[in-house]
C-alpha positions as CSV (number, residue, x, y, z in Angstrom):
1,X,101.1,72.1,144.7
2,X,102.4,75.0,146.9
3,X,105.9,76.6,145.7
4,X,107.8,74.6,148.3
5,X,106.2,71.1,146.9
6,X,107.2,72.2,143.5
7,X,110.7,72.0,143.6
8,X,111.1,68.6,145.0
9,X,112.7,65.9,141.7
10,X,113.4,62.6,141.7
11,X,116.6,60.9,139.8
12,X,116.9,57.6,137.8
13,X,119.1,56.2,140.5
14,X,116.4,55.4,142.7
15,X,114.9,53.0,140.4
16,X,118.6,51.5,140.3
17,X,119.7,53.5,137.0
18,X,123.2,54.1,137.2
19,X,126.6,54.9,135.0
20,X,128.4,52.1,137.3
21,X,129.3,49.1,134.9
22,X,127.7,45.8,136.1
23,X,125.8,48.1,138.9
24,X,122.4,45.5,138.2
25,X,119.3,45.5,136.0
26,X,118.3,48.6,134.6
27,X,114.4,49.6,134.3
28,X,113.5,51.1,131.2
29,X,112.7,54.8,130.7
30,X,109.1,54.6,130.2
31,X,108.4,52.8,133.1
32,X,111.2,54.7,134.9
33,X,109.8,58.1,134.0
34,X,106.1,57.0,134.1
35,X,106.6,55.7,137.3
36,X,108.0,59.6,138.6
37,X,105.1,61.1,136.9
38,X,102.7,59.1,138.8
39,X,103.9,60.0,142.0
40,X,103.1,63.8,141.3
41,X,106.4,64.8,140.2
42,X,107.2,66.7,137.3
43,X,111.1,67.0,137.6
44,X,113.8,65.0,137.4
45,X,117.8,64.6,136.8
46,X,118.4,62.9,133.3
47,X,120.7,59.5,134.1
48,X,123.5,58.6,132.9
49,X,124.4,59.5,128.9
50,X,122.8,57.5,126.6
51,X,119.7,56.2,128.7
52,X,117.4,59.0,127.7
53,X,117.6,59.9,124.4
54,X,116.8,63.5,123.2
55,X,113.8,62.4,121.1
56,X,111.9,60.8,124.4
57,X,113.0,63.9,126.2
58,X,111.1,66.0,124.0
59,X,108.0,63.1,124.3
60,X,108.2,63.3,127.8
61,X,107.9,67.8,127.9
62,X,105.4,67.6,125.4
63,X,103.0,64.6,126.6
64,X,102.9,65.9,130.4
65,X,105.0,69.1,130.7
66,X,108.2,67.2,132.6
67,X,111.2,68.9,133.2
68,X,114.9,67.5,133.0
69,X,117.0,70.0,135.3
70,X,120.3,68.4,135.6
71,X,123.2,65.9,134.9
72,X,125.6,63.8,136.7
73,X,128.8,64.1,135.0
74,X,131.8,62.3,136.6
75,X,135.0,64.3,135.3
76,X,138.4,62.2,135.6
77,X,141.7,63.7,137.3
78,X,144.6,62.0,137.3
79,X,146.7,63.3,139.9
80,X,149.7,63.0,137.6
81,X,148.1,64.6,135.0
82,X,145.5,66.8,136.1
83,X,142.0,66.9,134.0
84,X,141.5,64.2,131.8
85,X,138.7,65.2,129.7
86,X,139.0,68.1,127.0
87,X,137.3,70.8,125.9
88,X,136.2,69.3,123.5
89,X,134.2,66.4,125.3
90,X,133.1,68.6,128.4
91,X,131.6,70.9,125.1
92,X,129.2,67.8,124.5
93,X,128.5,66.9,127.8
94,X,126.9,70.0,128.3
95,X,125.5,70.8,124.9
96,X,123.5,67.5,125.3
97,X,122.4,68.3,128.7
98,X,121.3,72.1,127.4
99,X,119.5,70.3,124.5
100,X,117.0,68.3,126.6
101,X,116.8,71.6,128.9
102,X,118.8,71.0,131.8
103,X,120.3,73.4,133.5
104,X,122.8,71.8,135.9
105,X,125.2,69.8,136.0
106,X,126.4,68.0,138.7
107,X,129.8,67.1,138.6
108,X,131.7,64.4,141.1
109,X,135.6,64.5,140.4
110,X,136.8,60.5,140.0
111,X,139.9,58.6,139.7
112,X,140.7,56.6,136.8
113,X,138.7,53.6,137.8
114,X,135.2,52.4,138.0
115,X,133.3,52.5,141.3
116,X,133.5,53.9,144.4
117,X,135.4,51.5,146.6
118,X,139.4,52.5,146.4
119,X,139.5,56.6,146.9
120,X,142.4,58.8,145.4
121,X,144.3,61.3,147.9
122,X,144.8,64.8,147.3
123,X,147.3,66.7,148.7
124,X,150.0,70.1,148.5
125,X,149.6,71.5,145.4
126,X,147.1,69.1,143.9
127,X,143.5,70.8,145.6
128,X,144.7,73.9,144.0
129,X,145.2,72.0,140.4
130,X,141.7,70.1,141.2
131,X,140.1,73.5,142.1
132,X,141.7,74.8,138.7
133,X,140.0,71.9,136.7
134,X,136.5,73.0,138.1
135,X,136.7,76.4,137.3
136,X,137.8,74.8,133.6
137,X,134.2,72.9,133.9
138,X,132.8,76.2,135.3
139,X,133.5,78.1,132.5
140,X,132.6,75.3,129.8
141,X,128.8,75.4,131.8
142,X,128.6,78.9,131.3
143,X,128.9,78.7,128.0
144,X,126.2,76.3,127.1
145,X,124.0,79.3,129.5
146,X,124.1,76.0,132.3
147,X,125.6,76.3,135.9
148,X,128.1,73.3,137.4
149,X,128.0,72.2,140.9
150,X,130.3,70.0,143.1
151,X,129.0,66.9,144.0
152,X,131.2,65.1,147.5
153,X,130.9,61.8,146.3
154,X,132.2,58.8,148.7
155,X,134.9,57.2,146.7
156,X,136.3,60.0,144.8
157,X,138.2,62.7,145.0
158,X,136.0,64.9,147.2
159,X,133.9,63.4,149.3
160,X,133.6,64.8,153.0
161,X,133.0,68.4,154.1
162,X,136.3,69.0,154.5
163,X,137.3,68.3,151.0
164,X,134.4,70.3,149.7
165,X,135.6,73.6,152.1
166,X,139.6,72.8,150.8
167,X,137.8,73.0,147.6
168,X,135.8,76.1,147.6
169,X,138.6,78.4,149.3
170,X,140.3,78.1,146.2
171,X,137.5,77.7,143.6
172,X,133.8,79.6,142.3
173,X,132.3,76.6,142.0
174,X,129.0,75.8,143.8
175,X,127.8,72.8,145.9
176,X,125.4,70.0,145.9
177,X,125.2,69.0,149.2
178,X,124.2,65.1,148.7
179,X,122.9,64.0,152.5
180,X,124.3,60.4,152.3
181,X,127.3,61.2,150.5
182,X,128.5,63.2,153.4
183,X,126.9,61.1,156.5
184,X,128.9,58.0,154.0
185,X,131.7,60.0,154.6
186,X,132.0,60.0,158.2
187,X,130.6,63.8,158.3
188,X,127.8,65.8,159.7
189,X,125.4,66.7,156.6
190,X,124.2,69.5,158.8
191,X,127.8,70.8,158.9
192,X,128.4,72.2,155.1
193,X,125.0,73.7,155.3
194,X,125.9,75.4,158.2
195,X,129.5,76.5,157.2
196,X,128.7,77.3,153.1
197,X,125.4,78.3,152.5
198,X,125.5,80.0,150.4
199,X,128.0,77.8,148.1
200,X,124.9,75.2,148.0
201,X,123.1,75.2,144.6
202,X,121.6,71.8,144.4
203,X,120.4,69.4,146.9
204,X,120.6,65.9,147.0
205,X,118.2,64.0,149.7
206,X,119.1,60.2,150.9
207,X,119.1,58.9,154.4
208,X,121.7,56.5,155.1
209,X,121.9,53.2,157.6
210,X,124.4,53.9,159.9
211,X,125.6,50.0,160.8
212,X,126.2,49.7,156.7
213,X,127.9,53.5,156.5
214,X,130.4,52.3,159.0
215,X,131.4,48.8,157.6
216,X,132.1,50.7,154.2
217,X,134.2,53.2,155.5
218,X,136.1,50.6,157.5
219,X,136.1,48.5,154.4
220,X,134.4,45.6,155.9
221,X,132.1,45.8,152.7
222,X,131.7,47.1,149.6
223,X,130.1,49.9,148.5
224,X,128.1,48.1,145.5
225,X,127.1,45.4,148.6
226,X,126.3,47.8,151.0
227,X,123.9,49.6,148.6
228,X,122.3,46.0,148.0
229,X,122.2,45.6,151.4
230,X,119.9,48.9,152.0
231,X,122.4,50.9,152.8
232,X,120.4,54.1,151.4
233,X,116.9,54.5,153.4
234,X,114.0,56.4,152.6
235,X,113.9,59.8,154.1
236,X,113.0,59.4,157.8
237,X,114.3,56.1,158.2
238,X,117.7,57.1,158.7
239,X,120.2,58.4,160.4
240,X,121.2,61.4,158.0
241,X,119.5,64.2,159.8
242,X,117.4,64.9,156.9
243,X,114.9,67.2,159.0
244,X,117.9,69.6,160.4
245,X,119.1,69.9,156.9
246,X,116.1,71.1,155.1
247,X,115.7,73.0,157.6
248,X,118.6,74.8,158.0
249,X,118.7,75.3,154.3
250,X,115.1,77.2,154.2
251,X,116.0,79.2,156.8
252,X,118.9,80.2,154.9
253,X,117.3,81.1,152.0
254,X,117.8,77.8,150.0
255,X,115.6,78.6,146.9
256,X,116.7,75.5,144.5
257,X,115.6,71.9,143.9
258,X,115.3,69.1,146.2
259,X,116.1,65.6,144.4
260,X,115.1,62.1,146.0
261,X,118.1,59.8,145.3
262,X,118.0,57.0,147.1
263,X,120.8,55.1,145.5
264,X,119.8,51.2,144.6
265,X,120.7,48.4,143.1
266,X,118.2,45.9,141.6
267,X,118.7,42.2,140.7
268,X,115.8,41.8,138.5
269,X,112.4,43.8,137.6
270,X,110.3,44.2,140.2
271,X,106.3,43.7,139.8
272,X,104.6,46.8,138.6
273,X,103.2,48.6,141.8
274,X,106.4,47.4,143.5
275,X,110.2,48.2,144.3
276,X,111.5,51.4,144.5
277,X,108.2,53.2,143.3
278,X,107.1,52.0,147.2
279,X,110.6,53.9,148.5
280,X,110.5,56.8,146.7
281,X,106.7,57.3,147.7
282,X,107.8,57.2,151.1
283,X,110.8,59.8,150.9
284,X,108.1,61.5,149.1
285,X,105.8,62.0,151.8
286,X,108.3,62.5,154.0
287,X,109.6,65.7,152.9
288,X,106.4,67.3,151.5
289,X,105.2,67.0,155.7
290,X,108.5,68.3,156.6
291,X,108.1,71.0,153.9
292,X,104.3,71.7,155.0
293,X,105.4,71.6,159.0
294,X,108.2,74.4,158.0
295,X,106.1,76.7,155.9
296,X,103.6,76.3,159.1
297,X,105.6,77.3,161.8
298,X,107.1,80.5,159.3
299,X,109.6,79.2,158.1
300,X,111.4,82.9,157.0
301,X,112.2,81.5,153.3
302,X,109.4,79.5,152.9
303,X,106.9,82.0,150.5
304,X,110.1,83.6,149.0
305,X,112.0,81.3,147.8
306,X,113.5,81.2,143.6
307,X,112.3,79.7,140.9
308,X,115.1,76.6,140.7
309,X,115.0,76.6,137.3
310,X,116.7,80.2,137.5
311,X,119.6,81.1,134.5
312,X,123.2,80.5,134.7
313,X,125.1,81.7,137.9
């Protein structure tokens, strides 16, 4: 597997894993994590807390030489009260993500509810106070010897370029640019790599259907049903611009990972051989072409990139 190949990870969510309560059936670690390390991968983001223990971390390093890079953590703000967790619990969050070797965590900044249906509103003095509670999260990471990064998640807090830019003028924090999360948003995922490269830390690759984006953000459907409905595609079969991000983002210099989250939501266990192993196979070959057509035509960061498991920033 040439360098470029080797920093492409895959995430829990694909096989439907997710922190949302009631989100649908969850597939168990073995066969989630088996099913990663068949397709060739030997990366991945950890799921939510409490569905991989540290114990099958360590089996999972030691039998086949996996890596866990990084965490989603959603941290609450309440616009009347600012941060809601303490340094105390954002301590844990990242010692347990240290202790099973990650490096990263990805942090989207939610309201007090579950889901991603009704978004909060920032405005005046509140980006600044939001910015401030990052850098609070910032500092926590580099503590454990872990980095933090910005997720724009639809249905939170931040969750279109422009938020993210409001965001960074007044923060250190970096970002990872999430491909359907923007296009979900109404924005251009080509834009923020564009605009802040350099900000960009961590990358997370979905394609989106554009029919299902636009009922959700006119509220003509959920966000829970519009995932059930397909509303994250494969890579290629969408209308995210996936081949003008990555790349804009080698040519750039973008030296880090390259996660495959397509975001879904399963009823029941599929067959073994079946389900989202098929998707993810097919994002999979996807970008390792697009990755092989860019180091082919010189791609100027394509031989030269870092190592994404890099230290702290």
């Amino acid at each position: 597997m040439s360098s470029l190949e080797a920093r492409i990870a895959a995430a829990p969510i694909s096989w439907g894993v997710s922190e949302v309560p009631g989100w649908g059936h969850q597939m168990a670690p073995e066969r989630v994590f088996g099913e990663i390390r068949s397709l060739g991968l030997h990366a991945a983001e950890l799921g939510p807390e409490g569905y991989l223990t540290k114990d099958e971390v360590a089996g999972e390093i030691s039998a086949s030489g996996f890596s866990i890079i990084a965490g989603f953590i959603p941290i609450v703000f309440r616009l009347s009260g600012g941060l809601v967790d303490s340094l105390a619990d954002l301590e844990q969050t990242f010692a347990r993500l240290r202790d099973v070797g990650a490096r990263l965590g990805v942090l989207a900044v939610v309201g007090d509810g579950t889901g991603y249906d009704s978004r909060p509103r920032l405005r005046g003095t509140q980006w600044q106070e939001v910015a401030d509670a990052l850098d609070v999260v910032l500092e926590v990471a580099r503590a454990n010897q872990m980095r933090a990064v910005l997720h724009p998640h639809f249905g939170t807090f931040i969750e279109s370029t422009e938020d993210t830019l409001q965001v960074l003028e007044r923060s250190e924090i970096g970002v990872c640019l999430d491909t359907g999360h923007l296009a979900l948003a109404g924005a251009d995922p080509v834009g923020l790599a564009s605009v802040a490269p350099r900000r960009i830390q961590h990358v997370h690759l979905k394609d989106i259907d554009d029919d299902l984006a636009s009922r959700v953000r006119r509220r003509q459907i959920s966000y829970g049903d519009a995932v059930r409905q397909g509303l994250f595609r494969p890579l290629g079969q969408g209308q995210a611009k996936i081949e003008e991000v990555v790349t804009h983002l080698e040519s750039s210099g973008y030296g880090g990972w390259y996660v495959l989250e397509q975001d879904v939501a399963l009823a029941e266990e599929p067959p073994p051989g079946s389900g989202p192993l098929l998707s993810v196979r097919s994002s999979l070959d996807y970008l390792t072409g697009l990755l092989k057509k860019l180091r082919n035509v010189g791609s100027p960061s394509a031989e030269s990139c870092h190592d994404p498991r890099g230290g702290a920033a």
